[in-house]
C-alpha positions in Angstrom: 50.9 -159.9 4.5 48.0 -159.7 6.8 48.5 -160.9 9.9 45.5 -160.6 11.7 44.0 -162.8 8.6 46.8 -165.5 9.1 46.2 -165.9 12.9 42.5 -165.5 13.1 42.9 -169.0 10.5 45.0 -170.3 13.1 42.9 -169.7 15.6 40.1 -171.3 13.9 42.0 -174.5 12.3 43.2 -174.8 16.2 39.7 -175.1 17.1 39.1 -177.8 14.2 42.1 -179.6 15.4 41.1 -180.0 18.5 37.6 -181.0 18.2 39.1 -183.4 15.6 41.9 -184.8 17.8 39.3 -185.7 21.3 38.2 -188.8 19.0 41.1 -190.4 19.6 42.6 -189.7 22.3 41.3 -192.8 24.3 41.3 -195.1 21.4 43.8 -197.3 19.7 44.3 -195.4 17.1 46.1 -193.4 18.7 49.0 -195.5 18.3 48.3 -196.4 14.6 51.2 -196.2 12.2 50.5 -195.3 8.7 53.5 -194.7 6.6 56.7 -192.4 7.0 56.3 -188.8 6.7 58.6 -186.4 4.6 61.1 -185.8 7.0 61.6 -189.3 7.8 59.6 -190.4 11.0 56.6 -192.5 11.2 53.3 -190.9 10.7 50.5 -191.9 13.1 46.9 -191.9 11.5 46.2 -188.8 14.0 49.7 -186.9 12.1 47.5 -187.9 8.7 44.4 -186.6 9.7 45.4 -183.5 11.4 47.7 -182.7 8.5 44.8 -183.5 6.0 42.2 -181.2 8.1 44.8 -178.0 7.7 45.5 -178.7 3.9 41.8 -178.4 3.2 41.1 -175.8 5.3 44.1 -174.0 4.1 42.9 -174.8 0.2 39.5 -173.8 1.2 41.2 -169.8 1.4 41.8 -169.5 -2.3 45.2 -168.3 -1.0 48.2 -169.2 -3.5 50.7 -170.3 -0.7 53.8 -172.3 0.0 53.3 -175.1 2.8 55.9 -177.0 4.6 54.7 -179.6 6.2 56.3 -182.7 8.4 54.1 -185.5 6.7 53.9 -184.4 3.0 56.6 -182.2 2.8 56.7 -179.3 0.4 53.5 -178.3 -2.1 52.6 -175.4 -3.2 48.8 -174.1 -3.9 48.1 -171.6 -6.5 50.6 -169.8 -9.1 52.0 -167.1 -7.0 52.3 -167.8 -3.4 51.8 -164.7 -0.8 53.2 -166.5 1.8 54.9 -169.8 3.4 53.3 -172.5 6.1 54.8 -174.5 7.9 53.2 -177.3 9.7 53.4 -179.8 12.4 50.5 -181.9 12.4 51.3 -183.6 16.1 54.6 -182.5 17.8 54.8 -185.1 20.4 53.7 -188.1 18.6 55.5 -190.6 21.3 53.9 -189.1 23.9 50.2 -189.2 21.9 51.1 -192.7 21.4 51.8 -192.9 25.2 48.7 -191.0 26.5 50.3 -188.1 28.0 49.1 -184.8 28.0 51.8 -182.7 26.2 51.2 -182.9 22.1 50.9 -180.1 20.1 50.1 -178.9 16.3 51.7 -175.9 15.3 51.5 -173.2 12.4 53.6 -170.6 11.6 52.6 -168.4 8.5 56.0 -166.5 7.1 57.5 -164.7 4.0 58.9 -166.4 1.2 62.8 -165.7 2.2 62.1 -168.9 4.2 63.8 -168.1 7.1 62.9 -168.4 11.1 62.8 -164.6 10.8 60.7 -163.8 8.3 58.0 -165.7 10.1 55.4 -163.5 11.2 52.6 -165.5 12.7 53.0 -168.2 14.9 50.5 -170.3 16.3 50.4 -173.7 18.6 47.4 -176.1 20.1 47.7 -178.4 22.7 45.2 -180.8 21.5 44.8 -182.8 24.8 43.6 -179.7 27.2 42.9 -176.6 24.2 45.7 -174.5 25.1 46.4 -172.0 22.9 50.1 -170.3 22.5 50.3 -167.2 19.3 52.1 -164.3 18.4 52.1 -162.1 15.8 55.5 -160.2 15.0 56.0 -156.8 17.1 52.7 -157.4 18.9 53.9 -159.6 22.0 53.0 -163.5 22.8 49.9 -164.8 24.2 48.4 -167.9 26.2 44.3 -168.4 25.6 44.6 -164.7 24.3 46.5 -163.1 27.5 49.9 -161.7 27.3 52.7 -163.7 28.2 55.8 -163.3 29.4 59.6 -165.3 30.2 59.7 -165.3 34.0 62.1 -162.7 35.7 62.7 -164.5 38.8 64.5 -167.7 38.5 61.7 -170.7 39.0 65.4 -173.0 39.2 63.4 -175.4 36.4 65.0 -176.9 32.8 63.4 -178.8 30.1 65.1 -181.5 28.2 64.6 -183.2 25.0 66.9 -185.9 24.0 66.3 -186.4 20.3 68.9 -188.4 19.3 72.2 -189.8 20.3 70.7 -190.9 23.7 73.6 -192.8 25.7 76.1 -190.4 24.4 73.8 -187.2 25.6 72.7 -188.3 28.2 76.2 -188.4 29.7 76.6 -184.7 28.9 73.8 -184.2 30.9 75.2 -185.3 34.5 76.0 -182.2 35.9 72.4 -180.1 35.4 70.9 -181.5 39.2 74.0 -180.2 40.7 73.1 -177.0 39.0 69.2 -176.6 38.6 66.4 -177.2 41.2 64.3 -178.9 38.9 64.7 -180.7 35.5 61.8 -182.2 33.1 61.9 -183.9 29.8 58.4 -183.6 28.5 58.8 -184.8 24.8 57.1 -181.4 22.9 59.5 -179.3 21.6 56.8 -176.9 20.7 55.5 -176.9 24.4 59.0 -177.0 25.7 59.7 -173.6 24.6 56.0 -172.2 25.5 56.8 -173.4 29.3 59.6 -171.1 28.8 57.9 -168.2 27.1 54.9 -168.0 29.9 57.8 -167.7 32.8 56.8 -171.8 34.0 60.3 -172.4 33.4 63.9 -170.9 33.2 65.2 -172.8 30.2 64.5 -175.6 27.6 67.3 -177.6 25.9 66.6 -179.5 22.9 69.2 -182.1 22.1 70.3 -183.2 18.5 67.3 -181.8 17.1 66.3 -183.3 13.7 64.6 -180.0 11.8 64.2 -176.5 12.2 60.6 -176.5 10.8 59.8 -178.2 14.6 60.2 -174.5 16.4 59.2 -172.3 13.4 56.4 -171.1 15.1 57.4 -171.5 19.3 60.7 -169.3 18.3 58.4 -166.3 17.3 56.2 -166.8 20.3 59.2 -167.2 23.0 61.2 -164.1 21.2 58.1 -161.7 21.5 57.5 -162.6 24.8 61.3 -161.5 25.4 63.2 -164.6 25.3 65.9 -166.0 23.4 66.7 -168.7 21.3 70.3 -169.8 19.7 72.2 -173.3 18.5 74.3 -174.3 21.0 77.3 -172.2 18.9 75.5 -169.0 19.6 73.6 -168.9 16.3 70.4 -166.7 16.5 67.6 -169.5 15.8 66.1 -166.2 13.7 69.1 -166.3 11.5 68.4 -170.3 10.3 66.9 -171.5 7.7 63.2 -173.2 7.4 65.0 -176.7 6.3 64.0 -180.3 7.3 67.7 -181.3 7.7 68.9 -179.9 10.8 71.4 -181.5 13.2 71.9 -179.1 16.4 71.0 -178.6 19.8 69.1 -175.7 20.8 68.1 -173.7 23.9 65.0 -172.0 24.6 66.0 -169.2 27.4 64.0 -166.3 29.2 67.2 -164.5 29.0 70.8 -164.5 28.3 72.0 -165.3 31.5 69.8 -168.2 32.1 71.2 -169.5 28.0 75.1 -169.1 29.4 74.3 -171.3 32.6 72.4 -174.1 30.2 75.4 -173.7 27.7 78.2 -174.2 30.4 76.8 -177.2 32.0 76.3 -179.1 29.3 79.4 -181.6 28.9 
């Protein structure tokens, strides 16, 4: 598998995306519905187009490949596929419908075990402001190309994400202000666990997540730039499966420590 290939056409559909995603940002469309995607939510016309924009760039390769993607779920190009993508056109579709800042596309490139581990490229755009998160496996996590790392010192901040469940988990949240300085919900689970991996924040707790496909490429940026992320139970998100089906909390951590704390006060 050749990484550099894989992330240099990250880099490049990032650019594409972008460009592509400023039309819209202060129109109406924005907010435009077009059908349901594969995994069950509604897919806005800026989910469609993104999605369509990274197909056809990805096609225009010659590459046989698998992709797994949120809108059209699973195809395959080619006879023999060399390796698996997983895509999410627009992670933060309620806050693109919304107008805020913090919406993402993410790419990770992987082997075909299908597994969070054998993912070796991972790639995200914020496709308001151009930030750019990647990281190749064994070669460290970067931000607009400079290393990044989990914070060592405590900045006393949590994300949340509440997926799901909202009354009931929203109770098992009372005690985090007793316990953290500061605590966000943003809406990007994909920028949740950047904040974490570039030391903005301590922690990021995702709540009754939906699928595993949503981190597949944050998890390898946050693990090489030396945090952690496990399932509430203490499962490795590594160890999981690249399924759409995928009922769990998760936490994004910069260490151990900071993982425990998140774990404990959570009712």
């Amino acid at each position: 598998m050749d990484n550099e290939y894989w992330l240099n056409l990250c880099k490049n559909i990032g650019e594409k995306v972008f460009t592509e995603a400023q039309k819209y940002l202060k129109k109406d469309e924005r907010k435009k519905v077009v059908s349901l995607g594969y995994g069950g939510d509604k897919t806005l016309l800026l989910d469609d187009i993104i999605e369509k924009l990274i197909i056809d760039e990805l096609k225009s390769t010659g590459k046989s490949l698998k992709l797994i993607t949120e809108e059209a779920g699973i195809k395959t190009f080619g006879e023999t596929p060399e390796v698996i993508v997983v895509v999410d056109p627009v992670d933060g579709s309620n806050n693109m419908k919304l107008g805020l800042p913090i919406v993402s596309t993410s790419i990770a490139i992987g082997d075909l075990t299908e597994t969070m581990k054998g993912v070796e490229v991972g790639y995200i755009k914020n496709i308001v402001n151009g930030d750019s998160y990647h990281a190749v496996k064994n070669k460290g996590a970067f931000k607009n190309d400079e290393r990044i790392h989990v914070t060592k010192e405590r900045t006393g901040c949590v994300i949340i994400d509440v997926v799901k469940n909202r009354k009931e988990n929203f109770r098992r949240l009372i005690d985090f202000g007793d316990n953290f300085s500061y605590v966000r919900m943003l809406g990007s689970g994909c920028m949740g666990t950047c904040y974490v991996a570039e030391g903005a924040v301590d922690g990021y707790l995702w709540l009754n997540g939906k699928r595993t496909i949503d981190g597949a490429a944050s998890q390898l940026i946050l693990r090489e730039a030396g945090g952690v992320m496990k399932t509430i139970e203490g499962k490795d998100f590594a160890d999981l499966k690249i399924v759409f089906n995928f009922d769990n909390s998760v936490i994004s951590a910069s260490d151990l420590e900071v993982y425990e704390k998140i774990k404990s006060v959570l009712k």
